[in-house]
C-alpha positions in Angstrom: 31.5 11.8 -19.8 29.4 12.8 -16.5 30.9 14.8 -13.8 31.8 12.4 -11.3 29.4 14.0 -9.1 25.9 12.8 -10.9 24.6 10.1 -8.0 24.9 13.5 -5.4 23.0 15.7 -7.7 20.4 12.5 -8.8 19.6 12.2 -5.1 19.0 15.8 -4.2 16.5 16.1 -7.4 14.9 13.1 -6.3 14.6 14.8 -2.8 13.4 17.9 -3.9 12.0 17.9 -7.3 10.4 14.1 -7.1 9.3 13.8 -3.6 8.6 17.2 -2.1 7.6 19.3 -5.8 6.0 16.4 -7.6 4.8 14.0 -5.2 4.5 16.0 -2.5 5.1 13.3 -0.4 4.5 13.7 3.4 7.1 14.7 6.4 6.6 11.2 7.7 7.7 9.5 4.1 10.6 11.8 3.4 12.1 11.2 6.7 11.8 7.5 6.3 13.2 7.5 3.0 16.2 10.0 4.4 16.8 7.4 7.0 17.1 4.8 4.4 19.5 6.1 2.0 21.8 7.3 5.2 22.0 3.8 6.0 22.9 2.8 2.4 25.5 5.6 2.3 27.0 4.7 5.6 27.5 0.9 4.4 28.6 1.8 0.8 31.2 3.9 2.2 32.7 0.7 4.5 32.3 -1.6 1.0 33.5 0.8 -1.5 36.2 3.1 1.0 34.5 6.2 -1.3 32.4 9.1 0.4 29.0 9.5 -0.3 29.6 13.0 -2.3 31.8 11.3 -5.0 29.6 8.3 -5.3 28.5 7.4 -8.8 24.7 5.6 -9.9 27.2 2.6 -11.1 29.0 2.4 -7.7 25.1 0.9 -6.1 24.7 -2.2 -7.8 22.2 -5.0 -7.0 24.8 -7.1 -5.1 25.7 -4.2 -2.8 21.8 -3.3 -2.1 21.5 -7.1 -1.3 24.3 -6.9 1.1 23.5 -3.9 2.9 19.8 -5.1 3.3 21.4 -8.5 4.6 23.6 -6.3 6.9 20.3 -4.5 8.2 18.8 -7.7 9.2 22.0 -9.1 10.8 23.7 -5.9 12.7 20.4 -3.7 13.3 17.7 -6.6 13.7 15.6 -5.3 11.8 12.2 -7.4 10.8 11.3 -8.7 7.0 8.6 -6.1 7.2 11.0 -2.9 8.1 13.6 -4.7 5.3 11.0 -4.3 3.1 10.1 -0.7 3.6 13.7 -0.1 3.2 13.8 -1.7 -0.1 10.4 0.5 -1.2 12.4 3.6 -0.6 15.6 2.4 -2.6 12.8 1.3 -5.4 11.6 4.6 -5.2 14.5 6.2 -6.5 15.9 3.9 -8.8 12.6 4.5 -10.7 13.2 8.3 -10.5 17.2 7.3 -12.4 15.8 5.3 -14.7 13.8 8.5 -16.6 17.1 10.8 -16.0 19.8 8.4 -16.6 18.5 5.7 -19.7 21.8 4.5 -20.2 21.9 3.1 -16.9 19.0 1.0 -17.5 20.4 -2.4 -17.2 21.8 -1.5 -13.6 18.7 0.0 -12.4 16.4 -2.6 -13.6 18.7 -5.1 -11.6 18.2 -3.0 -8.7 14.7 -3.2 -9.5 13.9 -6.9 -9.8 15.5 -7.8 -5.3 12.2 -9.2 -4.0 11.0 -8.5 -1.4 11.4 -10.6 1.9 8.4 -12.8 2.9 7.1 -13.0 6.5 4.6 -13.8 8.6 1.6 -12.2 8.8 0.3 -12.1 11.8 -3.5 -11.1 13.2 -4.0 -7.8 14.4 -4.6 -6.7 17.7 -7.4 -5.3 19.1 -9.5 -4.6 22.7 -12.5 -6.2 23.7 -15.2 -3.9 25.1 -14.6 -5.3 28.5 -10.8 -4.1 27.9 -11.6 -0.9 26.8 -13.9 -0.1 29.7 -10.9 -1.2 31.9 -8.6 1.3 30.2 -11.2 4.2 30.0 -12.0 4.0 33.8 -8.3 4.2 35.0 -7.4 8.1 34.0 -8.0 10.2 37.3 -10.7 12.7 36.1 -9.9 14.9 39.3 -6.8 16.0 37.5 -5.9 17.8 34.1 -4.1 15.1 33.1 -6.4 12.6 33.6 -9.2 14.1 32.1 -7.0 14.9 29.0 -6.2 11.1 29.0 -9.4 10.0 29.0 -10.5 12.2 26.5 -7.6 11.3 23.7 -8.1 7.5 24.5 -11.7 7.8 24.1 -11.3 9.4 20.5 -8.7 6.9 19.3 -10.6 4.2 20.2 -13.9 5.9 18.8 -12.0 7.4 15.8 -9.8 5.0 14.6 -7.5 8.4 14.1 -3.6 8.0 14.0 -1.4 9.2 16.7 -0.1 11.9 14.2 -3.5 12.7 13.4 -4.6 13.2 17.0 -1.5 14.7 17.9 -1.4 17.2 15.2 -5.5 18.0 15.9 -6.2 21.8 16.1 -9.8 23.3 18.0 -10.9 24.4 14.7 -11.2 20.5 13.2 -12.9 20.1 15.4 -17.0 20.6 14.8 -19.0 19.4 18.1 -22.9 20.2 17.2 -25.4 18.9 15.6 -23.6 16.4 13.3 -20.5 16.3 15.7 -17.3 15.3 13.9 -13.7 15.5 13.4 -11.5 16.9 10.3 -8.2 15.4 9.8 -5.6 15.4 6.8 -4.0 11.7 7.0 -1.4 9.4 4.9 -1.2 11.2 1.1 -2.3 13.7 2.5 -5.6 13.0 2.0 -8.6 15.0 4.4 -11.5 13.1 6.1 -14.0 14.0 8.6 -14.9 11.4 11.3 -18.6 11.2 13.3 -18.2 11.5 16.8 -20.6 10.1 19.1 -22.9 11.9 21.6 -21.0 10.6 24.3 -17.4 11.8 22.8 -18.6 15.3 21.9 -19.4 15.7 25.2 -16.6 14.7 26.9 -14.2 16.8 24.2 -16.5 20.0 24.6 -16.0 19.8 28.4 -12.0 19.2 27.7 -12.2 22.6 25.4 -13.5 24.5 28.3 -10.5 23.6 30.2 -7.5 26.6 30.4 -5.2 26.3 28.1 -1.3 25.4 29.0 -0.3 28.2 26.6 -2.1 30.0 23.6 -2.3 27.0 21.3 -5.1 26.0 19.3 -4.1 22.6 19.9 -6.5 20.0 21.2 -4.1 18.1 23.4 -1.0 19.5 24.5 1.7 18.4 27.0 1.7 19.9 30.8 4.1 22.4 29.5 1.5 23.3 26.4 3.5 22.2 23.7 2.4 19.6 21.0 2.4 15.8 22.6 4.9 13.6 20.8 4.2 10.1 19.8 6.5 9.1 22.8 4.2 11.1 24.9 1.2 9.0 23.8 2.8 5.7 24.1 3.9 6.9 27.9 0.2 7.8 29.0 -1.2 5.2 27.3 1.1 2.3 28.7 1.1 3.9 31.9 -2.5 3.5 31.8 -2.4 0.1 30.8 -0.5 -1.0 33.8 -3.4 -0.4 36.2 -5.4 -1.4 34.0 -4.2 -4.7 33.2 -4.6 -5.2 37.4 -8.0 -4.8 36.9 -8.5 -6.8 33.6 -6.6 -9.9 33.6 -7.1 -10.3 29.7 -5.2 -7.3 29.1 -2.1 -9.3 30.8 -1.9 -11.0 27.7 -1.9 -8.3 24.8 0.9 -6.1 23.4 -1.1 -2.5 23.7 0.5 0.0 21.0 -1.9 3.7 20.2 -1.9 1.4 16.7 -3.9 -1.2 18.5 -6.5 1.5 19.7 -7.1 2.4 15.8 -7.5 -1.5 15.0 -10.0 -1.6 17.8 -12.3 0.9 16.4 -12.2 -1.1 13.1 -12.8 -4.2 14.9 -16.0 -2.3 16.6 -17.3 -1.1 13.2 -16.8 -4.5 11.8 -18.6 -6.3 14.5 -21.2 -3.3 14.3 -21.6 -4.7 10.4 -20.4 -1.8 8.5 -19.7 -2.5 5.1 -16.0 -3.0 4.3 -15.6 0.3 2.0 -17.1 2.5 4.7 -14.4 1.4 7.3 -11.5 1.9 4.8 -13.1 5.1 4.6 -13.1 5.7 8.3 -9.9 5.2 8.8 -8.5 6.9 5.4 -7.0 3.5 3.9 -5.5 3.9 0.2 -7.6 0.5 -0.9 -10.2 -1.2 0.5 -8.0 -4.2 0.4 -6.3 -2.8 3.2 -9.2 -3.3 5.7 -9.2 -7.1 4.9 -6.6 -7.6 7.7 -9.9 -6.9 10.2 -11.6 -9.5 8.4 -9.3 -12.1 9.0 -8.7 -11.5 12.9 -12.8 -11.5 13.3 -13.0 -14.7 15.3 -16.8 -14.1 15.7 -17.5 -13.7 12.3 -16.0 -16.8 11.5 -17.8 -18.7 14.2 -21.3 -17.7 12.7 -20.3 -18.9 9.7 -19.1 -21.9 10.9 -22.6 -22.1 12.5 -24.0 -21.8 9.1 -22.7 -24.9 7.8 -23.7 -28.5 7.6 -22.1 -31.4 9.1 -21.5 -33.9 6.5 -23.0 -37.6 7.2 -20.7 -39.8 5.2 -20.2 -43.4 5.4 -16.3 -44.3 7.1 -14.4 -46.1 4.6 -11.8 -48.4 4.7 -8.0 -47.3 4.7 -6.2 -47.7 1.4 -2.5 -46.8 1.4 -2.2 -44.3 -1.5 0.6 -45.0 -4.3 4.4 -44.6 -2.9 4.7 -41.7 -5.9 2.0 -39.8 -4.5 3.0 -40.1 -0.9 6.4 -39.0 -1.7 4.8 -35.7 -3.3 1.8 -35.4 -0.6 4.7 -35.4 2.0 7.0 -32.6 0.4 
């Protein structure tokens, strides 16, 4: 018989030994999957009365995952796409059982077959070059703050780089000669380097000559010298935005996330006519499938090939009323 203890010990080893040993999965994943089964603990405790530590595997049946996904929808608000992710991480682990506890098999592959939620997938967001110059020209270049502003907006938008990767930038990635670019680790940990325009390297050598904050070897750095957090970014950035957007009536319109900076340099490249597979390795995506979403929100493109094509010159028929069978299926 198993100690009464095995789900505990199951989800510390797939903690430890599967995600951080085997995997080495990233900070970023690891705290999102922590977040998730916290969650799931805190709900199973309200369904089952039983505290997390004497939990067993068979306690987290399908119906109960179900339920507390439902609950996260209804309580917390969350969207189909954050359900989803949720799900991933529960997935994740179940997988991990199913080697260490065979027996369980028919429980875990329950667990296993929840679908995911479908949604809606809707068009990325991007800046037009109009709204970029708007946002560019608003930082105050008479002050430190400014001119580190301008400088990490320009390399997002040039870059493509994530806020974790520009936050987490250190002088030595960066290389600003001849053949100028920028050395980043991304998602799966996974390096790239990144060309950087004449324009750019200028602008970032002139921001290295500034003084330092505090002895860091951090690019950019809060006024107190320590590493800007993603709330930093999103504060500069939408207090930016709201001059900006003064200035630029279009931008009145748009939601403006760092994210939306990263789609904008794909939407550049794009329009630039860089293959597909060279912008998913740009911007360090797992598949090439990934960079479709650009494709899809290209408005242009599609207008040129709608420019492409030939009207058709048929002859106008006459109505017929199609059978009542068929109508009944056309209108389902």
């Amino acid at each position: 018989m198993k100690d009464i203890h095995d789900f505990p010990i199951l989800l510390e080893r797939f903690f430890t030994q599967r995600l951080m040993a085997q995997r080495r999965a990233s900070a970023h994943t690891i705290a999102s999957y922590r977040d998730t089964f916290r969650l799931l603990l805190r709900f199973a405790q309200r369904q089952l009365r039983k505290a997390p530590s004497i939990l067993l595997l068979t306690d987290l049946q399908a119906p109960l995952i179900g339920a507390f996904l439902d609950d996260l929808e209804s309580t917390r608000g969350i969207t189909a796409r954050s359900r989803n992710l949720r799900l991933t991480a529960i997935r994740s682990f179940f997988r991990f059982a199913a080697y260490e506890e065979p027996a369980q098999a028919a429980l875990i592959q329950r667990v296993l077959a929840i679908p995911n939620k479908r949604h809606e997938k809707k068009l990325v967001g991007f800046l037009t070059r109009p709204e970029i110059a708007a946002l560019l020209d608003v930082p105050d270049l008479s002050s430190w703050a400014g001119r580190r502003d301008r400088a990490l907006l320009l390399l997002a938008v040039q870059t493509g780089l994530r806020v974790s990767e520009i936050t987490a930038l250190r002088r030595e990635d960066l290389a600003l000669g001849t053949g100028a670019h920028v050395r980043c680790q991304g998602k799966g940990r996974k390096e790239r380097c990144t060309p950087l325009t004449r324009q750019l390297a200028r602008i970032l050598v002139a921001w290295l000559a500034e003084p330092t904050r505090r002895a860091t070897d951090l690019v950019f750095t809060s006024a107190r010298g320590t590493r800007l957090s993603t709330d930093g970014v999103q504060y500069l950035l939408a207090k930016h935005l709201a001059t900006a957007r003064q200035r630029c009536p279009s931008l009145q319109q748009k939601v403006v996330s760092p994210h939306v900076l990263r789609h904008t340099a794909a939407m550049e490249l794009l329009q630039a006519g860089v293959d597909r597979s060279v912008i998913a390795l740009w911007l360090g995506h797992e598949s090439i499938e990934t960079t479709q979403i650009y494709l899809d929100a290209n408005l242009a493109m599609k207008q040129e090939a709608l420019a492409k094509t030939t009207p058709t010159h048929s002859k106008l028929g006459r109505y017929r009323a199609d059978d009542r069978l068929m109508s009944f299926l056309t209108a389902l």
